[in-house]
C-alpha positions as CSV (number, residue, x, y, z in Angstrom):
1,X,0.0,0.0,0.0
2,X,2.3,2.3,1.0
3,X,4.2,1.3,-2.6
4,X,1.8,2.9,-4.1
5,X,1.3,5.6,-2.2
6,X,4.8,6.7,-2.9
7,X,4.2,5.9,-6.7
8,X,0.6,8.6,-6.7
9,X,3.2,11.1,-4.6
10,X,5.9,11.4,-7.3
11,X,3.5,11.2,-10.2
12,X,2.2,14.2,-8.6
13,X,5.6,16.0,-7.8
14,X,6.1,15.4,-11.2
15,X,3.1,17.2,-12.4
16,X,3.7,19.6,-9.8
17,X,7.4,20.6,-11.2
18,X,6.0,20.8,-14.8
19,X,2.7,23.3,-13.9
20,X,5.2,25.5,-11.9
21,X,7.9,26.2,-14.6
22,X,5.2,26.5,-17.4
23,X,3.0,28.7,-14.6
24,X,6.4,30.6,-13.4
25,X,7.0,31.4,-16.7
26,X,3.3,32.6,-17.5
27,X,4.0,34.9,-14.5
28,X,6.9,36.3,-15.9
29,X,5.4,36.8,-19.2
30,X,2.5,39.0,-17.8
31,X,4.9,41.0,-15.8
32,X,7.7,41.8,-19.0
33,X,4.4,42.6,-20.8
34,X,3.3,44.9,-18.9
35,X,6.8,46.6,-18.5
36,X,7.2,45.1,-14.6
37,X,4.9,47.9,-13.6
38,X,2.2,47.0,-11.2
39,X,-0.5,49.7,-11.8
40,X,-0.5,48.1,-15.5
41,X,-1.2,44.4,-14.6
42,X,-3.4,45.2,-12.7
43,X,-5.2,46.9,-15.3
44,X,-4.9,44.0,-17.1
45,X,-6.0,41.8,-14.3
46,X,-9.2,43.5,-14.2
47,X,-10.1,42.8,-17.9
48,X,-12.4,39.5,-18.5
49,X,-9.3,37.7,-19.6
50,X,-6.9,38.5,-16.4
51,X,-10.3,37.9,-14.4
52,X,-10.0,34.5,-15.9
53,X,-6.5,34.0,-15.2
54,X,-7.7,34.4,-11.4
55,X,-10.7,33.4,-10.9
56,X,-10.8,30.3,-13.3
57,X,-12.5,26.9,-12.8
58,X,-9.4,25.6,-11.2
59,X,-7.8,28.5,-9.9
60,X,-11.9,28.5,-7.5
61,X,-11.0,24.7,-7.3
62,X,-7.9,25.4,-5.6
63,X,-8.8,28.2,-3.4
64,X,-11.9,25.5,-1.7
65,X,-9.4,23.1,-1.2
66,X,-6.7,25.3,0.2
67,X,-9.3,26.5,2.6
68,X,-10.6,23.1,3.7
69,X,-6.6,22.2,4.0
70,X,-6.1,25.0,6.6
71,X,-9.6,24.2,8.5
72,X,-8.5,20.5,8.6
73,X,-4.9,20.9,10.2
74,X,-6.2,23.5,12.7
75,X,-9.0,21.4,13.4
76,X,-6.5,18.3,13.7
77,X,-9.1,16.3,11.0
78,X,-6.2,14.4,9.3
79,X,-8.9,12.4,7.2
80,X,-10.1,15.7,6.0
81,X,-6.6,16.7,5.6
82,X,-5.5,13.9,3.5
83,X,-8.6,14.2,1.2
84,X,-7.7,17.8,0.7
85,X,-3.8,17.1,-0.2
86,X,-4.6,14.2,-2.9
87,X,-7.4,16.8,-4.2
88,X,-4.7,19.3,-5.0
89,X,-2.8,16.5,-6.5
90,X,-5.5,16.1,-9.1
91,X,-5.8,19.0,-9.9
92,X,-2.0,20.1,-10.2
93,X,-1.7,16.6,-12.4
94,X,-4.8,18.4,-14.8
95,X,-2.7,21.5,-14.7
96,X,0.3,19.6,-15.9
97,X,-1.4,17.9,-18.9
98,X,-3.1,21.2,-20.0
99,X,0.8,22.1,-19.6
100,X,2.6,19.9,-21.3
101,X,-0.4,20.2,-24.3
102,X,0.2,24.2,-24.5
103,X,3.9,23.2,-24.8
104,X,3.2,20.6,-27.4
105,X,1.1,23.2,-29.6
106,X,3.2,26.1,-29.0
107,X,0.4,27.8,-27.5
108,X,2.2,28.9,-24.3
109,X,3.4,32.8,-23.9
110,X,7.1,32.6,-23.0
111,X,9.0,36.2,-22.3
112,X,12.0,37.1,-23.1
113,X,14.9,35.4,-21.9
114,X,16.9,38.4,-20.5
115,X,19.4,38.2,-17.7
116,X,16.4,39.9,-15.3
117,X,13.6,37.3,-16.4
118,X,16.8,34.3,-16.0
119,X,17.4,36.0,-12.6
120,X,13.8,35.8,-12.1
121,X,12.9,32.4,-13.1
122,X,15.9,30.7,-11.1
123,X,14.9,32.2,-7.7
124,X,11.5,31.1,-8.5
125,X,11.7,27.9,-9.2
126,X,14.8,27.2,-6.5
127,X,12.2,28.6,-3.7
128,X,9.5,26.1,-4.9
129,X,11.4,23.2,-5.6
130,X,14.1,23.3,-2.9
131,X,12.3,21.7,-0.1
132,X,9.7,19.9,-2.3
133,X,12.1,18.0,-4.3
134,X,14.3,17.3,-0.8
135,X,11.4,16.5,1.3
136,X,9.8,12.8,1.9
137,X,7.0,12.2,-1.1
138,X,4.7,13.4,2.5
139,X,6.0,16.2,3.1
140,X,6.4,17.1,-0.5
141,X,2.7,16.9,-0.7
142,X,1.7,19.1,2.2
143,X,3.7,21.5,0.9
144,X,2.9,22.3,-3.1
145,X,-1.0,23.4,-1.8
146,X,1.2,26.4,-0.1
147,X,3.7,27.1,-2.6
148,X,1.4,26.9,-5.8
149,X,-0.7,30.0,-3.6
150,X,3.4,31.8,-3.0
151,X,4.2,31.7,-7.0
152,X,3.0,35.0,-7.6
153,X,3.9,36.0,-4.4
154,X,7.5,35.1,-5.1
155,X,8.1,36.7,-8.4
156,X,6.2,40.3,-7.9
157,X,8.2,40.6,-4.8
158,X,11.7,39.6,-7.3
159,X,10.1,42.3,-9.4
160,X,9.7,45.3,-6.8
161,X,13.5,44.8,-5.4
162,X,15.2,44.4,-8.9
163,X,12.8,47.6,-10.4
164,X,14.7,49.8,-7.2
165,X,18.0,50.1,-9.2
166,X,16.1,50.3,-12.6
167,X,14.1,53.5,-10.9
168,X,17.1,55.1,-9.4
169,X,18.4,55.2,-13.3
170,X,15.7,56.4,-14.9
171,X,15.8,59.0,-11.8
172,X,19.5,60.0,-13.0
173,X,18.7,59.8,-16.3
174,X,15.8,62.3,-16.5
175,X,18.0,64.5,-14.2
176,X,20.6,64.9,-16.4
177,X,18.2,65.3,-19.4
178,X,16.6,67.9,-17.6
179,X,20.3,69.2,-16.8
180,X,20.8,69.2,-20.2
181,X,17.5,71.0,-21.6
182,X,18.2,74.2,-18.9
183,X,21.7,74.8,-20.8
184,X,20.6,74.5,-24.4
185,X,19.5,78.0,-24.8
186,X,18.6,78.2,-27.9
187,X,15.8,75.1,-28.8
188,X,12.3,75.1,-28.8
189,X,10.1,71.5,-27.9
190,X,6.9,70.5,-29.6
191,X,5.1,67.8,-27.6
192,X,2.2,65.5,-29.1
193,X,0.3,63.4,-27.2
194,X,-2.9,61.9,-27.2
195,X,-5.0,58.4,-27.3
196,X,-4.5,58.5,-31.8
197,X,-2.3,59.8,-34.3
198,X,0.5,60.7,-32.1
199,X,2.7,59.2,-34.7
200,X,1.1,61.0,-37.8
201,X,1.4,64.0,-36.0
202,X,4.8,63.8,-35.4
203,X,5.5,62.9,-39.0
204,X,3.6,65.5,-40.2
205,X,5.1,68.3,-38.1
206,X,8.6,66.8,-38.8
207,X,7.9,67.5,-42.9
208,X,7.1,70.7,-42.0
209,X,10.0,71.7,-40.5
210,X,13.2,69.5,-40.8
211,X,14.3,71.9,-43.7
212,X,14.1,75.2,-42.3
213,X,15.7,73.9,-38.5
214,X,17.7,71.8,-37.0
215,X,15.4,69.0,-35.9
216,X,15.6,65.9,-33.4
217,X,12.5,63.7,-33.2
218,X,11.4,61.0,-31.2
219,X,11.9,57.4,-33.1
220,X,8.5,55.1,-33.4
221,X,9.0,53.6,-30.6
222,X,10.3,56.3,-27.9
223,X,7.6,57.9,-26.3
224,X,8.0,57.5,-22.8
225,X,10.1,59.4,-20.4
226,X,13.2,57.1,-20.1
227,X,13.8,56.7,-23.9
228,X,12.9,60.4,-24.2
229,X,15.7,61.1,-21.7
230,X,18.2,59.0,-23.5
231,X,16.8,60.9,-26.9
232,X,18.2,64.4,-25.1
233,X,21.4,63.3,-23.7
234,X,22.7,61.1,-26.9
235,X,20.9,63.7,-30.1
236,X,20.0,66.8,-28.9
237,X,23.0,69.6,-29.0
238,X,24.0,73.4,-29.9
239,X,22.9,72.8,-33.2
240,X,19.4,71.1,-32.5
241,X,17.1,74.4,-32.8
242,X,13.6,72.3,-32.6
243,X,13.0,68.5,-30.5
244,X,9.5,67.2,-31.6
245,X,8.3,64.7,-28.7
246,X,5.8,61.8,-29.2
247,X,4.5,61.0,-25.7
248,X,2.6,58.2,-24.7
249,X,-0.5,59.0,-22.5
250,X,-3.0,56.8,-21.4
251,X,-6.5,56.8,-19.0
252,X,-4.4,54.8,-16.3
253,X,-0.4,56.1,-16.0
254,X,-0.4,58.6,-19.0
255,X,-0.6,61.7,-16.3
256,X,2.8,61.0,-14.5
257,X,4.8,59.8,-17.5
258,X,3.2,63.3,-19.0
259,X,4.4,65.3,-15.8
260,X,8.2,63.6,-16.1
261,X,8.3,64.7,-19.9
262,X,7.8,68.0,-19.3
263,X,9.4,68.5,-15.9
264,X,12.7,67.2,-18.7
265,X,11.9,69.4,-21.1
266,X,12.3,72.4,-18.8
267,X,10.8,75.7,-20.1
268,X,11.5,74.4,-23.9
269,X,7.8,72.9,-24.2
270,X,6.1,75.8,-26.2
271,X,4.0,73.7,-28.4
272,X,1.7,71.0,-27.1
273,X,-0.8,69.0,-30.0
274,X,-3.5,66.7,-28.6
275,X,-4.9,65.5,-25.5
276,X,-4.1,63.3,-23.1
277,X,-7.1,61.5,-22.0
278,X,-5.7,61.2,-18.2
């Protein structure tokens, strides 16, 4: 009996291991796309999709049973307890087929491998496998009912202590933009923002003047403070007479990236086309 008990425990660490990479990686996928920035996932969260992503048949499933898991050992109800642990097992052995299928099909969102999401993953899955893959088959399985619920607890708190030294350069990058800006007498700054046609604006304003000034103009895909900044401090100099500045702007963050853009641009913003709908 207990043969086969050991057999059902690693066929569900197995399962276990291959739902937390594929869900680790899901994670980190949500958080790259959304620029690491929380007041945008949880936009996203909030749609029908990211509702789905947390309130989801299994993700309720899980929730009960987590719930019942915690009653049961404070209660001392081992039977209940027991019921409760092999229930997860199911349904992290579910998970792990829908898994493996999304691999199979290609289906799966993966980020970007860059030496932040690497960072990222590695923690992740060395705080939820260390124990669980050390541990007795048991132990292992009174464990992953806690650890599936820390996942996302793990990587947005790896995501607010690697975004401090990220901040502190933007900080000193807008600073010295800014320093920049107040010295450079003699340029003017158009800024265009709005929820359409930022782009064609900016094209269109650019034909208008690139032969009578010395122009410098946002790229197609600058329009946020940071890459603004590094627009200043690596194309804008004595000569540039006129910087035309696409902004992003947007009902849910556009306000502050729309303050830092013209705190940089100093007392050069003289032209502003569109509105931001903030």
């Amino acid at each position: 009996m207990n043969n086969i008990i050991n057999i059902l425990a690693y066929i569900v660490l197995a399962a276990f291991v291959v739902r937390t990479i594929r869900n680790a990686l899901y994670h980190i996928f949500l958080w790259q796309n959304k620029e690491y920035r929380l007041d945008m996932l949880k936009v996203y969260l909030g749609t029908k999709v990211g509702k789905k992503i947390l309130f989801g048949s299994l993700s309720k499933i899980k929730l009960i049973l987590l719930a019942l898991l915690v009653y049961s050992l404070f209660s001392e109800l081992n039977f209940l307890a027991s019921l409760a642990v092999w229930s997860f097992g199911l349904v992290f052995v579910i998970e792990a087929y829908r898994n493996l299928n999304e691999l199979y099909t290609g289906s799966l969102p993966l980020p970007k491998f860059t030496p932040k999401v690497v960072l990222i993953l590695f923690f992740t899955l060395f705080s939820q496998f260390i124990l669980v893959l050390t541990s007795s088959p048991r132990f292992a399985l009174d464990l992953m009912p806690f650890l599936d619920k820390l996942l996302f607890i793990t990587i947005a708190l790896q995501v607010g202590i690697l975004s401090i030294p990220a901040r502190i350069r933007d900080a000193l990058l807008e600073f010295f933009a800014l320093e920049k800006m107040i010295k450079l007498t003699g340029i003017q700054a158009v800024g265009i923002t709005g929820s359409y046609g930022k782009s064609t604006t900016k094209e269109f304003v650019y034909q208008l003047v690139k032969d009578d000034y010395g122009v410098v103009k946002t790229s197609e895909n600058i329009n946020k403070p940071v890459g603004i900044a590094q627009l200043i401090l690596k194309e804008v100099d004595d000569a540039t007479e006129l910087i035309i500045i696409e902004a992003a702007a947007d009902k849910h963050h556009g306000g502050n990236q729309l303050r830092r853009i013209t705190n940089m641009l100093a007392d050069k913003l003289h032209i502003e086309i569109g509105r931001a709908h903030v």
